[in-house]
ZAMARGU-4260 file (C-alpha; in steps of 0.2 Angstrom, whole numbers, plus 5000, padded with zeros to 4 digits):
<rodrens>
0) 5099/5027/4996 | 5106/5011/5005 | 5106/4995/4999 | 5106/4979/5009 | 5116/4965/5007
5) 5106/4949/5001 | 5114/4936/5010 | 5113/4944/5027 | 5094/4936/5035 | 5094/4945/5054
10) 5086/4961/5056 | 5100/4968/5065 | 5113/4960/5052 | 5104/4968/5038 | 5106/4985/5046
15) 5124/4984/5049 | 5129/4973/5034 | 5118/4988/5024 | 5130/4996/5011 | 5125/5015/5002
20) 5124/5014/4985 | 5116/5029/4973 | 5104/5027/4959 | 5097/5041/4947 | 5080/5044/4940
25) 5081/5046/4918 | 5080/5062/4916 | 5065/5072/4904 | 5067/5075/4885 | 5069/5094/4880
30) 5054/5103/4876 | 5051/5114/4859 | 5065/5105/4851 | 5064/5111/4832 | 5073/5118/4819
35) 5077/5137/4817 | 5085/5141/4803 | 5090/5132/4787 | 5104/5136/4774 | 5111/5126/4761
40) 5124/5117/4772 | 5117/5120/4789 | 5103/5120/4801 | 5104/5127/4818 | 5091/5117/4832
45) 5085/5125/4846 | 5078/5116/4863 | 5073/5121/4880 | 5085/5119/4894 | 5080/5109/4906
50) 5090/5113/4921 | 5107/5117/4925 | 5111/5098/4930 | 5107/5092/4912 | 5117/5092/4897
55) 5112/5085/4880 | 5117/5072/4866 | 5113/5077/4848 | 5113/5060/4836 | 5112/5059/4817
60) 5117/5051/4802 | 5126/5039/4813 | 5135/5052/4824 | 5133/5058/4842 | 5139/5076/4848
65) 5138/5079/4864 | 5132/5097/4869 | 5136/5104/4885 | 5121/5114/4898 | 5123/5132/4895
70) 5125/5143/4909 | 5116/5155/4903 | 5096/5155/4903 | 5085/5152/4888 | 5084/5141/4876
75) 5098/5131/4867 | 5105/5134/4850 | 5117/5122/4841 | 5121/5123/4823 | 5124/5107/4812
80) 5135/5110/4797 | 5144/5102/4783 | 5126/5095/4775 | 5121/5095/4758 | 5107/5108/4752
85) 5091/5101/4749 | 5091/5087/4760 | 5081/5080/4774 | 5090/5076/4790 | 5082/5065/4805
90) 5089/5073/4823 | 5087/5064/4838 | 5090/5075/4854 | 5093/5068/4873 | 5095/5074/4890
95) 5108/5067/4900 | 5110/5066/4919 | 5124/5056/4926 | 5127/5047/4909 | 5109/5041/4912
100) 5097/5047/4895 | 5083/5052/4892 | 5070/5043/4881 | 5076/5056/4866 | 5065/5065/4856
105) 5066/5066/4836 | 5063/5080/4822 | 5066/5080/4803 | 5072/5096/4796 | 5079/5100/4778
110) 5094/5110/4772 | 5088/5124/4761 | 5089/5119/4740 | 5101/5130/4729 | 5095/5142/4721
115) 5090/5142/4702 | 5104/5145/4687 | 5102/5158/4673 | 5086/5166/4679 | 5083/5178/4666
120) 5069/5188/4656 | 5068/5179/4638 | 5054/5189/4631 | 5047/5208/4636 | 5031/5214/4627
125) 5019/5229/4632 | 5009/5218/4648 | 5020/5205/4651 | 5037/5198/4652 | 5044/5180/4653
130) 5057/5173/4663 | 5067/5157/4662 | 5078/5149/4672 | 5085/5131/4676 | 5077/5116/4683
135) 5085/5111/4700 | 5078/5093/4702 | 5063/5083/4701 | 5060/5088/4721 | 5064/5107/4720
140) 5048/5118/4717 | 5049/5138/4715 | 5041/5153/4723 | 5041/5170/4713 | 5039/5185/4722
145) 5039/5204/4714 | 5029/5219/4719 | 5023/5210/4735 | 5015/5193/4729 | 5020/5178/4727
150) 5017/5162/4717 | 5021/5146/4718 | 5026/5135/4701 | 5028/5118/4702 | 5042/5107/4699
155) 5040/5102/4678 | 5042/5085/4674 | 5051/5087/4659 | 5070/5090/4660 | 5077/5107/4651
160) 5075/5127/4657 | 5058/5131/4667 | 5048/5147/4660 | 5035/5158/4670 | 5026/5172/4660
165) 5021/5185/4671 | 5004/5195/4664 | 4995/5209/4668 | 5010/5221/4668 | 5011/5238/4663
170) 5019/5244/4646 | 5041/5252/4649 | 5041/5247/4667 | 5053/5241/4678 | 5051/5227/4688
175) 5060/5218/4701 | 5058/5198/4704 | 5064/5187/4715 | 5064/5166/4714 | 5065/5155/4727
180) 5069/5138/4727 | 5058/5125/4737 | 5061/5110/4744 | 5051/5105/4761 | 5043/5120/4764
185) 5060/5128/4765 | 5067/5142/4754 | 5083/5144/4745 | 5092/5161/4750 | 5082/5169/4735
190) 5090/5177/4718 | 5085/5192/4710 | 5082/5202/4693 | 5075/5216/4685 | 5068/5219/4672
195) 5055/5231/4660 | 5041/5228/4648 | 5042/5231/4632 | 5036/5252/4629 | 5023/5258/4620
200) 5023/5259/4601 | 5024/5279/4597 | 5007/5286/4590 | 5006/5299/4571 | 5021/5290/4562
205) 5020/5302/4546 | 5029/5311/4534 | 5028/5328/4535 | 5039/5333/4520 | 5048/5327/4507
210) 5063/5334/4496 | 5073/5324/4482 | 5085/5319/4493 | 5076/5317/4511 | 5062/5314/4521
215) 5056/5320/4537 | 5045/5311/4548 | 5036/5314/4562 | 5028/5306/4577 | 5020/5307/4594
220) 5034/5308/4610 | 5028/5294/4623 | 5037/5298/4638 | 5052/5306/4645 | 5060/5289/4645
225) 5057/5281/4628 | 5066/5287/4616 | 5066/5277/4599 | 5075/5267/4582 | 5072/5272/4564
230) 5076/5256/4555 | 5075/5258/4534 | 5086/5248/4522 | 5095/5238/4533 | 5103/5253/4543
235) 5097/5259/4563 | 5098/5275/4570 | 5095/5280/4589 | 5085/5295/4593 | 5087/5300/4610
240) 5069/5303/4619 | 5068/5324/4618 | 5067/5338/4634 | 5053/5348/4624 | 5035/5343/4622
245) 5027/5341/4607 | 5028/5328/4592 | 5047/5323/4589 | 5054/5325/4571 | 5068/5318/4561
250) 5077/5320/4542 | 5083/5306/4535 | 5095/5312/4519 | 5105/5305/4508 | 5093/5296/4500
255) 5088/5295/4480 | 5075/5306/4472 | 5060/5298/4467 | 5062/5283/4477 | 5050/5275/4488
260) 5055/5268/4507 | 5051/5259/4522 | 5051/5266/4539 | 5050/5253/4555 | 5050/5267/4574
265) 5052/5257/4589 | 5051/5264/4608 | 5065/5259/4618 | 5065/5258/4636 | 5081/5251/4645
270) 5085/5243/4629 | 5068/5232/4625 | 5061/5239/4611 | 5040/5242/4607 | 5033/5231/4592
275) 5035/5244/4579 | 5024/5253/4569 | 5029/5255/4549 | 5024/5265/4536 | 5030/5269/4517
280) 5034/5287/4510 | 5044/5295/4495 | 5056/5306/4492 | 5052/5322/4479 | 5054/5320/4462
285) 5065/5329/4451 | 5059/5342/4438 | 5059/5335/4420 | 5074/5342/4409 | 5072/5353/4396
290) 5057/5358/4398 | 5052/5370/4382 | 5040/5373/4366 | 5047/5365/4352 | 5031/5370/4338
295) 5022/5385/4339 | 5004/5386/4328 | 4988/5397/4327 | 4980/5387/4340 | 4994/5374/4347
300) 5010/5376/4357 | 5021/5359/4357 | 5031/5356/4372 | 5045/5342/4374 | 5056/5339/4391
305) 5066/5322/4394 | 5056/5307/4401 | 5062/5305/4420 | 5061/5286/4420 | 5045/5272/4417
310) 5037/5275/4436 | 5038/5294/4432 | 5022/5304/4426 | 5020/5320/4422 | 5004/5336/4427
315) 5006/5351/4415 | 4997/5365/4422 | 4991/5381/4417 | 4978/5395/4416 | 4971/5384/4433
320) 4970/5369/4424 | 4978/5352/4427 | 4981/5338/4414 | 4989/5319/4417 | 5001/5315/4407
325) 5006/5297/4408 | 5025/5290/4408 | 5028/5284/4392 | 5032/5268/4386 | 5048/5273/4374
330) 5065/5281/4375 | 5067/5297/4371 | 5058/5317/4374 | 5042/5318/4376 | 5029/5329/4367
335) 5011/5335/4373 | 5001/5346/4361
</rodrens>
């Protein structure tokens, strides 16, 4: 381009008198600029080039960065960093061409939220478990995931540990669950857990014999991975789950004759116990002493043996007949005509 000088007025003076001078045309804001990836203290843009002539200038926050044209084709990646999760950022992007710019085009994009503290299972029953973590802030949402859903749970209002039951599960299983933090449509990295429902009670909790000093019970196996606790006065014992088929049986001993207990069996999977089921059986009693006739008539035997204690009745039998015999009321032998 030549540029004349003003206060030349003759044709000819104007072209001689004409001097060059260069002037550039703005040039056109990169196309598809948007945000490809979001971490917690970065977000990397991308942008079409736009021709090897034309480099860029990056302004946020107050701050320009000036970005060089790549030589190599495709699009342009630059990665902003030093930002602070969960926070919307406002980029303006312009080409420049001989330090002339462009108009500059503009994008909001968010750094991804933290994730969520102390997400944990607080409760495990038979069809559900329920987790709990910590609330981020009052603009961070959540997204669960496990077994290949998802839900979304909103941000609560109040302050203090956020819990999610999840239903409709099945009884000692293992589950994995993953949380995401929300915050503009982007997700935190993700954190994850496991953990089980609670198994199955076992079925036919009985005894199946008594002696003075012990009772055995028995009950139905649930599954090559439950094994179970006895609880009874105040004590716990751990019965591994066994490799047979068939119901499972255990002794308790040590325990006093003619004395009545409580048995609590839980299933136990990965270390969540079932409900528990309960039941109530005694130990033998023992045989009355001295045991023996102590008057002999026509018609008449008197037999004496020592009371046992006041819960302790008696059966006499003989000749296939049976008779109650009440526990007595005072100290001393007792005598049946």
């Amino acid at each position: 381009m030549s540029c004349l000088n003003p206060e030349e007025n003759g044709d000819e003076k104007k072209i001689q008198s004409a001097v060059p001078c260069l002037a550039h045309t703005t040039p056109p804001n990169a196309d598809s600029f948007r945000p490809v990836e979001h971490h917690e203290n970065s977000i990397t843009l991308q942008w079409n080039k736009v021709n090897n002539n034309v480099s860029f200038v990056l302004q946020f926050n107050g701050t320009e960065t000036n970005i060089s044209v790549p030589d190599e084709d495709g699009p342009v990646t630059h990665t902003v960093s030093s930002l602070t999760a969960g926070t919307e950022y406002t980029f303006t992007l312009y080409s420049v061409f001989e330090n002339v710019r462009s108009s500059g085009v503009s994008i909001t994009a968010a750094t991804a939220p933290p994730n969520a503290d102390s997400f944990r299972p607080v409760e495990h029953h038979e069809n559900s478990i329920t987790l709990q973590w910590n609330k981020v802030n009052n603009n961070i949402s959540f997204v669960l995931q496990f077994n290949g859903t998802e839900t979304d749970i909103s941000a609560p209002d109040e302050d203090g540990p956020v819990t999610h039951t999840v239903s409709s599960l099945t009884a000692g299983t293992q589950y994995t669950f993953t949380l995401y933090s929300v915050f503009e449509n982007v997700r935190s990295s993700g954190v994850s857990i496991t953990a089980v429902t609670a198994p199955q009670n076992s079925e036919g909790l009985i005894s199946s014999g008594q002696t003075e000093n012990s009772i055995t019970l028995q009950w139905n196996k649930v599954n090559k991975n439950v094994s179970f606790a006895l609880q009874f006065n105040g004590t716990e014992t751990n019965i591994s789950v066994p490799d047979e088929d068939g119901p499972v049986t255990h002794t308790v001993s040590s325990l006093t004759a003619g004395t009545e207990y409580t048995f609590t069996l839980y299933s136990v999977f990965e270390n969540v116990r079932s409900s528990g089921v309960s039941i109530t059986a005694a130990t033998g009693l023992p045989n009355a002493d001295s045991f023996r006739p102590v008057e002999h008539h026509e018609n008449s035997i008197t037999l004496q043996w020592n009371k046992v204690n006041n819960n302790i009745s008696f059966v006499l039998h003989f000749n296939g007949t049976e008779t109650d015999i009440s526990a007595p009321d005072e100290d001393g032998p007792h005598c049946k005509i």
